[in-house]
C-alpha positions as CSV (number, residue, x, y, z in Angstrom):
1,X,102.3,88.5,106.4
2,X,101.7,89.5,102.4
3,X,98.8,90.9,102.9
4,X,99.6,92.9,105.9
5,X,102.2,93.7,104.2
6,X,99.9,94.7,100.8
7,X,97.4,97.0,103.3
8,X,100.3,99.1,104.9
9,X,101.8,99.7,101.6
10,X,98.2,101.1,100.2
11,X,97.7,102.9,103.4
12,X,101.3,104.5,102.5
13,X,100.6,105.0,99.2
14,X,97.2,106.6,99.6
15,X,98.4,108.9,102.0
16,X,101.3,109.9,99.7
17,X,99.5,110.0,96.4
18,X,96.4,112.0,97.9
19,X,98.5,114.8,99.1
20,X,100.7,115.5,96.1
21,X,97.6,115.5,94.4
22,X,95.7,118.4,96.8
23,X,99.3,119.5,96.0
24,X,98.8,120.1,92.3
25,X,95.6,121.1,92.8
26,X,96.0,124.1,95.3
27,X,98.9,125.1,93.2
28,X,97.2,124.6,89.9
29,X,94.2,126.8,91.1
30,X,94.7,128.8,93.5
31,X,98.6,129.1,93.4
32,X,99.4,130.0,97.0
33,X,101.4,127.3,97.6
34,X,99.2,125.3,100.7
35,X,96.2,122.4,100.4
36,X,94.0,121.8,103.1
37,X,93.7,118.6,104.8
38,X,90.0,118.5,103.6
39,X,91.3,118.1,100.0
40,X,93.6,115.3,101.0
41,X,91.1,113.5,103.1
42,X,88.6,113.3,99.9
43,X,91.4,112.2,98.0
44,X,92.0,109.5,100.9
45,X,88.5,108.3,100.4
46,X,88.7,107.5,96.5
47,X,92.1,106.5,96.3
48,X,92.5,103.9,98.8
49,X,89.7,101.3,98.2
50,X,91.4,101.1,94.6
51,X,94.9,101.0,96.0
52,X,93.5,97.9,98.6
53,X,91.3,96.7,96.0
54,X,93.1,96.7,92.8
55,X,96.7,97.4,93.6
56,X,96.9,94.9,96.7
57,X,95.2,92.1,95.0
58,X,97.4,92.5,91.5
59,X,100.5,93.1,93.7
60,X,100.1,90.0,95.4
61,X,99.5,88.2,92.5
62,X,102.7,90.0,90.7
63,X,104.5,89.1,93.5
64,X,104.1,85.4,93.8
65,X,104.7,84.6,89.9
66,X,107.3,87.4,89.5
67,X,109.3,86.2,92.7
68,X,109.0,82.1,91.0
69,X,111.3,83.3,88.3
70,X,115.4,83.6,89.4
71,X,116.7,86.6,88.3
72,X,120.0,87.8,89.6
73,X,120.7,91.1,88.1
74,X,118.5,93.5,90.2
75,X,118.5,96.4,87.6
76,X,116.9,93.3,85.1
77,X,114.7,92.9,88.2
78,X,113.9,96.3,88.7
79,X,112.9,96.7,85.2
80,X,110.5,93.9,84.5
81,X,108.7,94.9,88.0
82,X,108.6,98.3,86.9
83,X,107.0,97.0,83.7
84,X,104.6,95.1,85.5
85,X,103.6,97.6,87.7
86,X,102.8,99.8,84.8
87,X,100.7,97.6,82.9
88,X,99.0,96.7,86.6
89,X,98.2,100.7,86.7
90,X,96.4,100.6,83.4
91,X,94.8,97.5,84.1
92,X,92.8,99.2,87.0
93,X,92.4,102.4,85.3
94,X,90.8,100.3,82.8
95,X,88.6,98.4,84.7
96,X,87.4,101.5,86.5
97,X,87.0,102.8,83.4
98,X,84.6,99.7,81.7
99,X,82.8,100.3,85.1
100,X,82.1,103.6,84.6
101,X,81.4,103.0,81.2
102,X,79.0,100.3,81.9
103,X,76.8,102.3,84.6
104,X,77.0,106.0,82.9
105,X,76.6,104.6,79.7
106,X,79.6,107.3,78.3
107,X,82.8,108.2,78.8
108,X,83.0,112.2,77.6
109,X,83.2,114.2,80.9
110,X,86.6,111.9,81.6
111,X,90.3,112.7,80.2
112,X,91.2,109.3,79.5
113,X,94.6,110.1,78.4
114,X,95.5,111.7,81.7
115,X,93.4,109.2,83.6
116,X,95.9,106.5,82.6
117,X,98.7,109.3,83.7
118,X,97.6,109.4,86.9
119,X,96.9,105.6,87.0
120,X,100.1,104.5,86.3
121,X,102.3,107.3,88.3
122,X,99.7,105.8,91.3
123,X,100.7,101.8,90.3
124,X,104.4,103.2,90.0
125,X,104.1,105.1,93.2
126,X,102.7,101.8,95.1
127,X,105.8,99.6,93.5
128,X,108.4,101.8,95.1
129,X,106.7,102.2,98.4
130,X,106.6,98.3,98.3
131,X,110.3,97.8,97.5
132,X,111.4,100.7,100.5
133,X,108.6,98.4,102.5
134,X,110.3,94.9,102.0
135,X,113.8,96.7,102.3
136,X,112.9,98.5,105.9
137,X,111.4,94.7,106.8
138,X,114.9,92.8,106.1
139,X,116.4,95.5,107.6
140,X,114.4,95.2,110.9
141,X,115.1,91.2,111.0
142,X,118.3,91.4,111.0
């Protein structure tokens, strides 16, 4: 069920993240206020192999040591997986990174600063979707 449960949060996630993005980017350059679905579908197509790849497999990691440790006060909860799911974000971003690194052999065309930005607003974006996710599932077995 984790895992099932990991894919339909990066399906969610990708879908969300890849249109605010064609968002800011219409707006940004053409400022007329619409995207097309063309934009979003490209952004579809990069961002969901990392979200399945790299934020599944360190969610469900996260979630099995994380959930080990008894913690009563949510907002202490809340916090220390917010933590984690920012540190998660800039551990992809720097993997991709050291892969692009290793196979361009330079990193100069890249922003890195706002790389790790986007990175961690993405690993942030998948912890939320998660939490609505596991509440909308204990709501539904009940």
């Amino acid at each position: 069920m984790k895992f099932i449960e990991k894919i339909i949060v990066s399906v969610v996630s990708t879908l969300i993240f890849s249109i605010l993005l064609a968002a800011v980017e219409e707006i940004s350059v053409n400022s007329l206020g619409y995207f097309s679905v063309e934009l979003i579908f490209v952004y579809c197509i990069y961002s969901f192999p990392i979200y399945l790849i790299g934020g599944g497999v360190y969610s469900y990691f996260v979630d099995i040591y994380f959930y080990k440790i008894p913690i009563r006060n949510w907002l202490f909860k809340y916090i220390i997986g917010f933590l984690l799911y920012v540190v998660g974000g800039l551990l992809v971003i720097g993997i991709i990174l050291m892969m692009l690194l290793i196979v361009e052999g330079k990193l100069d065309d890249i922003l890195i600063t706002k790389t790790f930005v986007i990175g961690t607003l993405a690993s942030l974006l998948f912890f939320h979707v998660s939490l609505i996710l596991k509440q909308v599932l204990k709501f539904a077995a009940r």
